[in-house]
Structure formats: structure tokens, C-alpha cells
N, CA, C and O atoms as CSV, one atom per row, in Angstrom:
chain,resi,resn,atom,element,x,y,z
A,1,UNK,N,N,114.687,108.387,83.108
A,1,UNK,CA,C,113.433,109.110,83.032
A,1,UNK,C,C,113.146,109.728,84.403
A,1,UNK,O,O,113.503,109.035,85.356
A,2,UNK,N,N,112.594,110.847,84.669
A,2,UNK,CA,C,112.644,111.652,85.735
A,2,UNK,C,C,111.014,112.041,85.933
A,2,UNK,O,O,110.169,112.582,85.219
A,3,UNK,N,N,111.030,111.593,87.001
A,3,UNK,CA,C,109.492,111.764,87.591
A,3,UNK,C,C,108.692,112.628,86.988
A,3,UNK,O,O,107.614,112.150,86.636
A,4,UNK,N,N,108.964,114.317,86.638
A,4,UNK,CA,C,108.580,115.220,85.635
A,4,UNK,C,C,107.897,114.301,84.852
A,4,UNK,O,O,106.744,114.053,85.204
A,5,UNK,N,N,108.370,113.695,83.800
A,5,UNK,CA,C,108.408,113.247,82.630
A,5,UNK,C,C,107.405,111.910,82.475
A,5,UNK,O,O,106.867,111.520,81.439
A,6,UNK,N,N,107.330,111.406,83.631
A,6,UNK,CA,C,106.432,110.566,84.137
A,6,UNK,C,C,105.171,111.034,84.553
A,6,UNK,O,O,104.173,110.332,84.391
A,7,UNK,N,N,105.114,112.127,85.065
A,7,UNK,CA,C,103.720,112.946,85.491
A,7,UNK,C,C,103.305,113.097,84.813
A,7,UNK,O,O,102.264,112.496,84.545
A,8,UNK,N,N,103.864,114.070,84.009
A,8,UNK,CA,C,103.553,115.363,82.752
A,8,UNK,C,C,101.882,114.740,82.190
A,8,UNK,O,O,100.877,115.433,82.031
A,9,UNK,N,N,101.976,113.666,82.037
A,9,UNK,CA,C,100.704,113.427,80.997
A,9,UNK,C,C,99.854,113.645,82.073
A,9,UNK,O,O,98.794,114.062,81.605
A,10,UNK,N,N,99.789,113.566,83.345
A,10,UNK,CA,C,98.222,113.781,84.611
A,10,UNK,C,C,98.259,115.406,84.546
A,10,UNK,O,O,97.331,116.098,84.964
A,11,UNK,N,N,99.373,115.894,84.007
A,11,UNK,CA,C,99.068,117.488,83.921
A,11,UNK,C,C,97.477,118.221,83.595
A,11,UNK,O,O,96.933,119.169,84.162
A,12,UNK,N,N,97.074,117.488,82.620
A,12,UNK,CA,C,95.752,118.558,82.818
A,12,UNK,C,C,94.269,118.050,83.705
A,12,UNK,O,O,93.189,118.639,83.708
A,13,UNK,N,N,94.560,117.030,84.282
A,13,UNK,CA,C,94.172,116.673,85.390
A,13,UNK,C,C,94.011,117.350,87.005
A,13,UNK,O,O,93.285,117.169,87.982
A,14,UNK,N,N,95.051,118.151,86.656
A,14,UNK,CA,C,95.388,118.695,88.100
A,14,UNK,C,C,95.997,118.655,88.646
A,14,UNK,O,O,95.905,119.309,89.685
A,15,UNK,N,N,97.514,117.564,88.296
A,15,UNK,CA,C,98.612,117.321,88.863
A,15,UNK,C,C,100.026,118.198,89.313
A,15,UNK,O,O,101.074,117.949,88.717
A,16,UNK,N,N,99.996,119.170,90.328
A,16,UNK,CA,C,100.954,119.772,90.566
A,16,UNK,C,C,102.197,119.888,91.390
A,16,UNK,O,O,102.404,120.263,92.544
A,17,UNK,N,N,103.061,119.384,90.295
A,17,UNK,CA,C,104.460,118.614,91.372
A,17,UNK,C,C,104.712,119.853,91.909
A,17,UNK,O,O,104.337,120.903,91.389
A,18,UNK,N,N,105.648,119.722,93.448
A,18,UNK,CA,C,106.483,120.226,94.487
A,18,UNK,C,C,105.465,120.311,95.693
A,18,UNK,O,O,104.379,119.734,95.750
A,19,UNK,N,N,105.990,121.089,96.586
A,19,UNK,CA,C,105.873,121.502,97.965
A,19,UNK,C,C,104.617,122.500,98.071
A,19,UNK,O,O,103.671,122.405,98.853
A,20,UNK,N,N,104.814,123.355,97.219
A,20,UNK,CA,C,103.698,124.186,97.108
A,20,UNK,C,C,102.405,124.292,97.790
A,20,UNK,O,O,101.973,125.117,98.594
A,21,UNK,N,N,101.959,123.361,97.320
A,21,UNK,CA,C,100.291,123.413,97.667
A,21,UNK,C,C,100.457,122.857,98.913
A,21,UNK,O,O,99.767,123.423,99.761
A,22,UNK,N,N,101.382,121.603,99.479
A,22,UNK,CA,C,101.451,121.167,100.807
A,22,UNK,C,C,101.730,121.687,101.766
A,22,UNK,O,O,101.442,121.135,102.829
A,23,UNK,N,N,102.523,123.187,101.757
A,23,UNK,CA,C,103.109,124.092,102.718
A,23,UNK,C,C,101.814,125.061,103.040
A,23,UNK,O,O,101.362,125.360,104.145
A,24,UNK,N,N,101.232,125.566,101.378
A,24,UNK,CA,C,100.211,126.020,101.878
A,24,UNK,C,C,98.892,125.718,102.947
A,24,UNK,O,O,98.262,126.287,103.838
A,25,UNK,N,N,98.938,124.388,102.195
A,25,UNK,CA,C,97.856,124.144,103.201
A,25,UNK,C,C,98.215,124.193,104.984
A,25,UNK,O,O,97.619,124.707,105.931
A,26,UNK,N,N,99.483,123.390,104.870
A,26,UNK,CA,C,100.043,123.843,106.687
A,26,UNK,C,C,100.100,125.099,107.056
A,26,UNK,O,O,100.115,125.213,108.282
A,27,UNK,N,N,100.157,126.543,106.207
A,27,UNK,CA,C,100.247,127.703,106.299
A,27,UNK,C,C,99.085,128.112,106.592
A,27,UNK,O,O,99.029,128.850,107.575
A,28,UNK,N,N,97.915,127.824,105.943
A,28,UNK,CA,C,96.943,128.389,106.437
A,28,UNK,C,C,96.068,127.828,107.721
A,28,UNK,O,O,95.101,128.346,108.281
A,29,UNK,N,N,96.900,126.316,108.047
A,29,UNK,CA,C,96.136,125.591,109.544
A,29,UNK,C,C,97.044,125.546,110.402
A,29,UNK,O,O,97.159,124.708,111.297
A,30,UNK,N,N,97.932,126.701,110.106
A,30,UNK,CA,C,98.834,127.912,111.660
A,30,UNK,C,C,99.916,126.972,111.566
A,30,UNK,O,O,100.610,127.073,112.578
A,31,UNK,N,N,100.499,125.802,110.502
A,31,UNK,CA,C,101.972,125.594,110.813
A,31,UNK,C,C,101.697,124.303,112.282
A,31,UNK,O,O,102.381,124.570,113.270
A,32,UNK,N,N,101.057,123.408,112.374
A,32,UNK,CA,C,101.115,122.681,113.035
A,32,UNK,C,C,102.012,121.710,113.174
A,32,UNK,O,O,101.944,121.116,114.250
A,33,UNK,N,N,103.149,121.222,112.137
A,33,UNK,CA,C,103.926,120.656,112.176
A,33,UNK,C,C,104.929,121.098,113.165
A,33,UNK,O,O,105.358,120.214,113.907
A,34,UNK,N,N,105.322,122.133,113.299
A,34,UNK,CA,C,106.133,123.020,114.189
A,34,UNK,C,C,105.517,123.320,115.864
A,34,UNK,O,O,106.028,124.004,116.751
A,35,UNK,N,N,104.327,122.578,115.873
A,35,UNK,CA,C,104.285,122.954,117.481
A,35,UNK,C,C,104.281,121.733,118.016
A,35,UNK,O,O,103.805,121.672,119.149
A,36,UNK,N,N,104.819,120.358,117.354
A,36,UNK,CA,C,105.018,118.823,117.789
A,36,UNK,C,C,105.717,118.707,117.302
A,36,UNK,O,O,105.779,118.727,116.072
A,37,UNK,N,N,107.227,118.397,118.678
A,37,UNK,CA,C,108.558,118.178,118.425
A,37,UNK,C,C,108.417,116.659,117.591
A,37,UNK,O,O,107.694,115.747,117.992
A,38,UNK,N,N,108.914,116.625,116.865
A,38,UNK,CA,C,108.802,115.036,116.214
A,38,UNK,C,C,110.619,115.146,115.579
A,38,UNK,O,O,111.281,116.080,115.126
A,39,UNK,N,N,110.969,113.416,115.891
A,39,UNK,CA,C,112.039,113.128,114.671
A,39,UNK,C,C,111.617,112.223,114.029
A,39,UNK,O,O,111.330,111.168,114.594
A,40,UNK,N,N,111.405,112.439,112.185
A,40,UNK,CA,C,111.088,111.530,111.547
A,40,UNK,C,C,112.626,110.912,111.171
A,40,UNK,O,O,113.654,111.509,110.849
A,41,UNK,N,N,112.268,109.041,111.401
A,41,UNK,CA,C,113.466,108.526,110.844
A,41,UNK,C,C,113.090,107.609,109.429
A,41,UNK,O,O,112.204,106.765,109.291
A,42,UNK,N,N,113.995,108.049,108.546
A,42,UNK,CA,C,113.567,107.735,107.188
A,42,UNK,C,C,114.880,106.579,106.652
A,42,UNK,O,O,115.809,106.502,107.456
A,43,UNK,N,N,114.980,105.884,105.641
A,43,UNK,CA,C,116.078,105.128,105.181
A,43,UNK,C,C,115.588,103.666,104.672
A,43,UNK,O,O,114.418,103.415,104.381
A,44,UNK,N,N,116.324,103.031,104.630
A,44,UNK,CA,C,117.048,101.530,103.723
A,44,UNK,C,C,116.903,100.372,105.565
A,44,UNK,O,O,116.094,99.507,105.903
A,45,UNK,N,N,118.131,100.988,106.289
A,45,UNK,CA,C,118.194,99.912,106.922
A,45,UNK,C,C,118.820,100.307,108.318
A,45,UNK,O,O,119.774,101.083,108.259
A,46,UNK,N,N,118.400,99.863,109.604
A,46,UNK,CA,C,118.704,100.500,111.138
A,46,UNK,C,C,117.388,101.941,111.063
A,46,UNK,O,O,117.641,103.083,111.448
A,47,UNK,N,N,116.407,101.620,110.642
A,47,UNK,CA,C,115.559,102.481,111.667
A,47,UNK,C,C,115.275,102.399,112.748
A,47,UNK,O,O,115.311,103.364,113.512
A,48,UNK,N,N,114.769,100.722,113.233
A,48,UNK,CA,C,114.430,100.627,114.417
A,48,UNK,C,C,115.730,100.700,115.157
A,48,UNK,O,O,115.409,101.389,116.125
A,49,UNK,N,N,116.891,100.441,115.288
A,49,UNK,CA,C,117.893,100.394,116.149
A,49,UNK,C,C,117.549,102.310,116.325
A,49,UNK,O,O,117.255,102.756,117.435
A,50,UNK,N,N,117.604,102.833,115.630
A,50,UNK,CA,C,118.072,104.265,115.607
A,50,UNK,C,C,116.690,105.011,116.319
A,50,UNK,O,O,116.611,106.200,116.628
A,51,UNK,N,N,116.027,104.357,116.423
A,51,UNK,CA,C,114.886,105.275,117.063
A,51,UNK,C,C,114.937,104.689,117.988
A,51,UNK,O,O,114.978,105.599,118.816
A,52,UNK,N,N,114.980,103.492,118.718
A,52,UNK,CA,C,115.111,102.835,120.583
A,52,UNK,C,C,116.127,103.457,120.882
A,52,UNK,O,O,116.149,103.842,122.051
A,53,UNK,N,N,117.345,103.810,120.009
A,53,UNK,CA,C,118.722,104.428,120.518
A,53,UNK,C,C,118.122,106.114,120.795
A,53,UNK,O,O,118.255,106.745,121.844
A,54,UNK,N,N,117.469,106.574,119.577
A,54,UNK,CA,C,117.134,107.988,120.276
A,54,UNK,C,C,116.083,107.857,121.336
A,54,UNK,O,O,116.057,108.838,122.079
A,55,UNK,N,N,115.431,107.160,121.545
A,55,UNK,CA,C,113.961,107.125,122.466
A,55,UNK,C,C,114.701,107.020,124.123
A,55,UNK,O,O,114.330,107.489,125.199
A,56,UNK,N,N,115.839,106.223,123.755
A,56,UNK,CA,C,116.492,106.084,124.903
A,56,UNK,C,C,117.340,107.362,125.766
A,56,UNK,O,O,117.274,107.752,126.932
A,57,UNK,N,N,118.299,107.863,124.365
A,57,UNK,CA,C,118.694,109.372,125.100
A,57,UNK,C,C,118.057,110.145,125.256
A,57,UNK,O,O,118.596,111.075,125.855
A,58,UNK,N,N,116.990,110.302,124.991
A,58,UNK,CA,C,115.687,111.496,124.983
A,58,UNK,C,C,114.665,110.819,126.417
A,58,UNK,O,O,113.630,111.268,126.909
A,59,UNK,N,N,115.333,109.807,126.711
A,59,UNK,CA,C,114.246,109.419,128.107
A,59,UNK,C,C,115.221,109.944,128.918
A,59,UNK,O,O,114.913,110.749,129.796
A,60,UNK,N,N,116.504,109.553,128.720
A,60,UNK,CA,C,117.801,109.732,129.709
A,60,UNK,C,C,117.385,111.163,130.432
A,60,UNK,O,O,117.199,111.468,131.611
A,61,UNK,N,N,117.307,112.100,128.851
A,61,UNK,CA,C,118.102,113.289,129.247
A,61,UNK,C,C,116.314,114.309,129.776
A,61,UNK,O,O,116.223,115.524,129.952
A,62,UNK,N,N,115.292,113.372,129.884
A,62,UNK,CA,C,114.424,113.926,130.969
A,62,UNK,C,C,112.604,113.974,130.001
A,62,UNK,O,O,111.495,114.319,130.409
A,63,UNK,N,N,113.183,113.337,128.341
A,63,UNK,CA,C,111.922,113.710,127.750
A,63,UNK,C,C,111.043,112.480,127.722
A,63,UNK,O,O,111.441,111.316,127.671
A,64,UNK,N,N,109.522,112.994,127.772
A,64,UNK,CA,C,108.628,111.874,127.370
A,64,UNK,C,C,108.633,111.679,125.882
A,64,UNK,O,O,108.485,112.552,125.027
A,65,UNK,N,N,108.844,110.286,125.698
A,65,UNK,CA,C,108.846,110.128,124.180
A,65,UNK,C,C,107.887,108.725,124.008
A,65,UNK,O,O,107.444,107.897,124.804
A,66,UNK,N,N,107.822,108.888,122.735
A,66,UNK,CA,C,106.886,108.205,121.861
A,66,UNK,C,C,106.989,107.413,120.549
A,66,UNK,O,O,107.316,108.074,119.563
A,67,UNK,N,N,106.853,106.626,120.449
A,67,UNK,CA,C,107.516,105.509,119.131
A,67,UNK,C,C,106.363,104.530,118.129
A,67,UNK,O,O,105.272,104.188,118.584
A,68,UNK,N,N,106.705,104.262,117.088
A,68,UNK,CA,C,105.638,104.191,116.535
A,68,UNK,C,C,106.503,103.454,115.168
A,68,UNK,O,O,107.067,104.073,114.266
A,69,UNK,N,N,106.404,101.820,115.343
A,69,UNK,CA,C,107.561,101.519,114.318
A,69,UNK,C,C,106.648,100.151,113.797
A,69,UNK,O,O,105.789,99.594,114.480
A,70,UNK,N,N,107.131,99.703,112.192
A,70,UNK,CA,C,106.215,98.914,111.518
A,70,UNK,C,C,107.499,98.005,110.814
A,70,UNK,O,O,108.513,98.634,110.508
A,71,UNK,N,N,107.471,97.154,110.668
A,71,UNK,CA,C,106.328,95.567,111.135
A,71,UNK,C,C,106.747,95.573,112.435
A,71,UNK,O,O,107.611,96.194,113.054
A,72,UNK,N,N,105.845,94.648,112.735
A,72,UNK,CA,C,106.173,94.213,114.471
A,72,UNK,C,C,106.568,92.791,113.701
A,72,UNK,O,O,106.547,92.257,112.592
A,73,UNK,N,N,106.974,92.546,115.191
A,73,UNK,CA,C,108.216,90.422,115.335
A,73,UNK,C,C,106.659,89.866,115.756
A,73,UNK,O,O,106.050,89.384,114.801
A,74,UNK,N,N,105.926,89.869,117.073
A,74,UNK,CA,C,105.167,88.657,117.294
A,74,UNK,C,C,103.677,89.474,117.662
A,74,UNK,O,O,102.711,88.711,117.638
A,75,UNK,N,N,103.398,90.737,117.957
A,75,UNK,CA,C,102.182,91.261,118.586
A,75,UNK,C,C,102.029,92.599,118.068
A,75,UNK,O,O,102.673,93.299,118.848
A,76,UNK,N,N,101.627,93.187,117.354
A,76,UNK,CA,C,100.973,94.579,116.392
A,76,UNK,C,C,101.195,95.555,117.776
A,76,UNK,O,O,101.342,96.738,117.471
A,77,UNK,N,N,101.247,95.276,119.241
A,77,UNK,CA,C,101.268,96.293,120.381
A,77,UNK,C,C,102.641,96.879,120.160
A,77,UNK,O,O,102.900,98.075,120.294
A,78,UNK,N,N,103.588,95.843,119.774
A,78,UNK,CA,C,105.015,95.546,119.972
A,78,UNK,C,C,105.447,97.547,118.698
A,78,UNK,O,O,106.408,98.284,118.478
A,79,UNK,N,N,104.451,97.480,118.436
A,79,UNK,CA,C,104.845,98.681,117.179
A,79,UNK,C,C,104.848,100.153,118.101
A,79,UNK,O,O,105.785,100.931,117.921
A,80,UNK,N,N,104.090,100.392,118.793
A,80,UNK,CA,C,103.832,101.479,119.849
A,80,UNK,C,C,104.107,101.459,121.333
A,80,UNK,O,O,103.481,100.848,122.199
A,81,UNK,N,N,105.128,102.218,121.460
A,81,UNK,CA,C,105.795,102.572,123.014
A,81,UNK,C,C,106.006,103.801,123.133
A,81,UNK,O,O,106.425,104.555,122.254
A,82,UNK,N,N,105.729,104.062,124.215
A,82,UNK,CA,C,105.515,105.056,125.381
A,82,UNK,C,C,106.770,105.088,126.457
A,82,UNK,O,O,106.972,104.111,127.179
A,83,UNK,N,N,107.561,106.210,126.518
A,83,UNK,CA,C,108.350,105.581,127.700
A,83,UNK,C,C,108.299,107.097,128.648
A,83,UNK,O,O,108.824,107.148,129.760
């Protein structure tokens, strides 16, 4: 069964699958996604390795970066770094 097919009944509700309406709205508040370099890391398993590993070459190679990772091990601070 395919998500379609799963919606379909909120259809006359107002429910309108895709991108559409979400681009628009960034279209008309000037595309802000595009003026904050961001890498979103998405997946199953090694996010956090993969973002201290990029946070790290991106400090190396001269950038300020920023991190922002969930669950934390012992202190909720432990989720947000600055380097």
C-alpha cells in the first residue's frame, strides 16, 4: 500500500501530497534555506560518527561549525557544539 492510497481519504480535507506548497512557501520568504550553508545528515545508523567526522574537517579546513545531535549519553548540553 503506498502512501497515496493511505492519504487519499484526508483528500477533501485539504490534504496535498508533494513539495509544492512547501517550496512555495520558501519561494515567497526569498529562499532562505539557501543563504545557510547547512549539511543535513539523515539515515538508520553512524549519524553521529558522521557529523563529528564532518564538524571536524570543516573546523580543519578553516570553518565555524555547528552541531546539533539527539539523544544525548549523560547531559542534554552534550547535544549542541560549537567549534
Amino acid at each position: 500500500m503506498t502512501i497515496d492510497v493511505l492519504l487519499k481519504p484526508f483528500k477533501p480535507f485539504g490534504v496535498r501530497l508533494g513539495l509544492e506548497s512547501s517550496q512555495q512557501l520558501l519561494n515567497n520568504l526569498g529562499n532562505p534555506q539557501q543563504q545557510v550553508p547547512i549539511i543535513h545528515v539523515a539515515g538508520s545508523n553512524g549519524k553521529g560518527s558522521v557529523c563529528a567526522y564532518l564538524s571536524s574537517v570543516l573546523t580543519e579546513a578553516g570553518y565555524h561549525t555547528g552541531r546539533y545531535t539527539s539523544p544525548h549519553l549523560v547531559d542534554w548540553t552534550e547535544r549542541i557544539c560549537f567549534e
